[in-house]
N, C-alpha and C positions, 0 to 999 in steps of 0.2 A: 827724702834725704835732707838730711840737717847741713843749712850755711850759717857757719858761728862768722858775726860781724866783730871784727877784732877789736874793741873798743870799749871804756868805760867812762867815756865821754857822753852823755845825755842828750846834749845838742846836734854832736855828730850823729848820732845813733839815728836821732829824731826824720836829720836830714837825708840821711842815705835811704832809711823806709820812705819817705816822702817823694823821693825821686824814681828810686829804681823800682822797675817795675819783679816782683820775686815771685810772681806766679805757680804756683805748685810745690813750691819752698818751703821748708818747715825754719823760717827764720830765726836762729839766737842771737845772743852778744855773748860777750865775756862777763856781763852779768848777769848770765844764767849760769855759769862757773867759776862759783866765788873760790872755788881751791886753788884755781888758777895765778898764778903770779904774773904782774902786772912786767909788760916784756921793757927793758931798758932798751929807749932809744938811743945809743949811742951811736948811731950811722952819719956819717957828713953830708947825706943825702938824701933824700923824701924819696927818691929810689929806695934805697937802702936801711933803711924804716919802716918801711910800707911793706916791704919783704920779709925783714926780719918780723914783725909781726904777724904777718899771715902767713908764714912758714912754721913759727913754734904755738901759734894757737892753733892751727891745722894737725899738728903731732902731737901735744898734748892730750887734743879732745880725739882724735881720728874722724875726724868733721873737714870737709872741704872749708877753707876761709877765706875772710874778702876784709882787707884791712886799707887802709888811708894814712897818708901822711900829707900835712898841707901848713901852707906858709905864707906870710906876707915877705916879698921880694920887693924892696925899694932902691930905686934904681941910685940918687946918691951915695946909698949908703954901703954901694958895694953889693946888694941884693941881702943885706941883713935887711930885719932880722932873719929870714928863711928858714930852714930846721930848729931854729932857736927861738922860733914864734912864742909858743906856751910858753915860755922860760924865759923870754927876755931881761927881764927886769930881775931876774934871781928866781928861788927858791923862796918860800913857797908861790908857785904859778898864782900870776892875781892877773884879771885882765885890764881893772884899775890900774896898776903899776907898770903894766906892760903897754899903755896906751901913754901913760903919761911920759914915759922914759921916750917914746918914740916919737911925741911933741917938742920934747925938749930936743931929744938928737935934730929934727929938722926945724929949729928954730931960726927965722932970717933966713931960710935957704927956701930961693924963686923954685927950684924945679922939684914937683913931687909927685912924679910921674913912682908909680909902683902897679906890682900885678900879686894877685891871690895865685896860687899852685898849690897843685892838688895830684899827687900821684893812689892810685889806688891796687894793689895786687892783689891776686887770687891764688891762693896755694891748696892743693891735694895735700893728704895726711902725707904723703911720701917727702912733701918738700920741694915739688915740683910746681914755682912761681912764674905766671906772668903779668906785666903791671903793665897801665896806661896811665895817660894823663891829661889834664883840663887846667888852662888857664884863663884867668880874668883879668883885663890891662885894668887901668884905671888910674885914681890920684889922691893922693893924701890930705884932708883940708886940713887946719887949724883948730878945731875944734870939734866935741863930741855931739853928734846928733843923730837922734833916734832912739828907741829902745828896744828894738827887736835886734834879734840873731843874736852873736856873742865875740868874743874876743874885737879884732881890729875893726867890728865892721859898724859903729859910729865914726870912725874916722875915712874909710874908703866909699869913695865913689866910683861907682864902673864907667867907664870908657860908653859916651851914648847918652849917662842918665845925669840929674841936677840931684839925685836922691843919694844919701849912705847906703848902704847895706840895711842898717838897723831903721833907717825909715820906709825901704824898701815892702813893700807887700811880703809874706813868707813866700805866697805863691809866684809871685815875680823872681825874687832871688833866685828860686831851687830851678829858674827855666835858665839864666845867665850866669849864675856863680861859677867857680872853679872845680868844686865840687859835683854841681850839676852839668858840667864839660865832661871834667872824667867818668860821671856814674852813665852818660851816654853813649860814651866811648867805652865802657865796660859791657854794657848791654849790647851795643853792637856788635862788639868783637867775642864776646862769651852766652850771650843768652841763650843760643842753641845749646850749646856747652853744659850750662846750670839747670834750663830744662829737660834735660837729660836724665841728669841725677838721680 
C-alpha cells in the first residue's frame, strides 16, 4: 500500500523518513506527483494545514496521507511567527529573511522563551483525518549558529541543550525535535493502523 508524504519540502521529507519507522510501506511524496498542485495553506492553524493537506493529497492520489504542519511559537511575540513560519518575512519564503526579521522583532527584548510545533495528520482517500502533535520548548539566541537542519534552527536552542538545532547532530535533533515528538506520537497512535495497509 502506498503512503504519499504530503510535502515538497526536501528537508521535511528527509526528516520524516529518518524518524518514522514505515516498515512494509511503499513510501512517496508529492514529488512523486508532479501533476499534483501544490495545496494552499490558508488555515490559521498547524491543525488546520496539516489536514487540509493530507485530506486533498489523500483524494487526489487515492493513497492514504501523512502530512505536517510546524512552526516557531515565540512567546513575546504573541506565538508568531507560528503558521506564518515559512513566510515570515514575505514572499518569496527565504530562511535568510525569515531569520533576520525575527532578530530584529526580538531586539533588547530579555525573554526568549519560544517552542517548535509540529502537528502532523493522516487522512484516508475518503477524507477521513486524524492529527497529533510534538512540541519542543526552548530559547531564541541572538545570533546564527551552526549549519545543519533549515529554517529557525540556527537560532533555537532546545530546553536541556547549550547547542542550536543546526549545530545539533542530525541524529540528536530527530530524537528531541517537534517533529520527532509528533512522528512518535504518530507511530504510537497509528502504526498498527499503517501496518495494516
Amino acid at each position: 500500500m502506498k503512503l504519499v508524504i504530503a510535502t515538497r519540502n526536501t528537508h521535511k521529507l528527509n526528516e520524516i523518513k529518518a524518524i518514522f519507522d514505515f516498515q512494509g510501506l511503499d513510501v512517496q511524496s508529492a514529488f512523486d506527483f508532479p501533476e499534483i498542485p501544490d495545496v494552499v495553506e490558508d488555515a490559521d492553524t498547524f491543525v488546520g494545514n496539516a489536514s487540509k493537506k493530507a485530506v486533498e493529497i489523500a483524494r487526489v492520489t487515492g493513497c492514504w496521507s501523512l502530512a505536517d504542519d510546524s512552526g516557531l511559537e515565540v512567546e513575546v511575540l504573541d506565538g508568531a511567527p507560528g503558521v506564518y513560519s515559512a513566510r515570515y518575512a514575505g514572499e518569496p519564503c527565504s530562511y535568510d529573511k525569515n531569520n533576520e526579521k525575527l532578530l530584529n522583532e526580538l531586539s533588547g527584548v530579555k525573554n526568549r522563551s519560544a517552542r517548535f510545533r509540529t502537528v502532523i495528520a493522516l487522512s484516508d482517500p475518503e477524507g477521513n483525518v486524524k492529527t497529533v502533535e510534538g512540541i519542543c520548548p526552548g530559547k531564541i539566541i541572538d545570533e546564527l549558529r551552526g549549519t545543519n537542519g533549515f529554517g529557525y534552527d540556527p537560532l533555537f536552542i532546545p530546553e536541556g541543550y547549550e547547542q542550536t538545532f543546526a549545530e545539533l547532530d542530525a541524529s540528536v535533533k530527530n530524537k528531541i525535535s517537534h517533529r520527532a515528538l509528533a512522528l512518535q506520537s504518530a507511530h504510537e497512535a497509528w502504526g498498527d493502523l499503517l501496518s495494516s495497509l
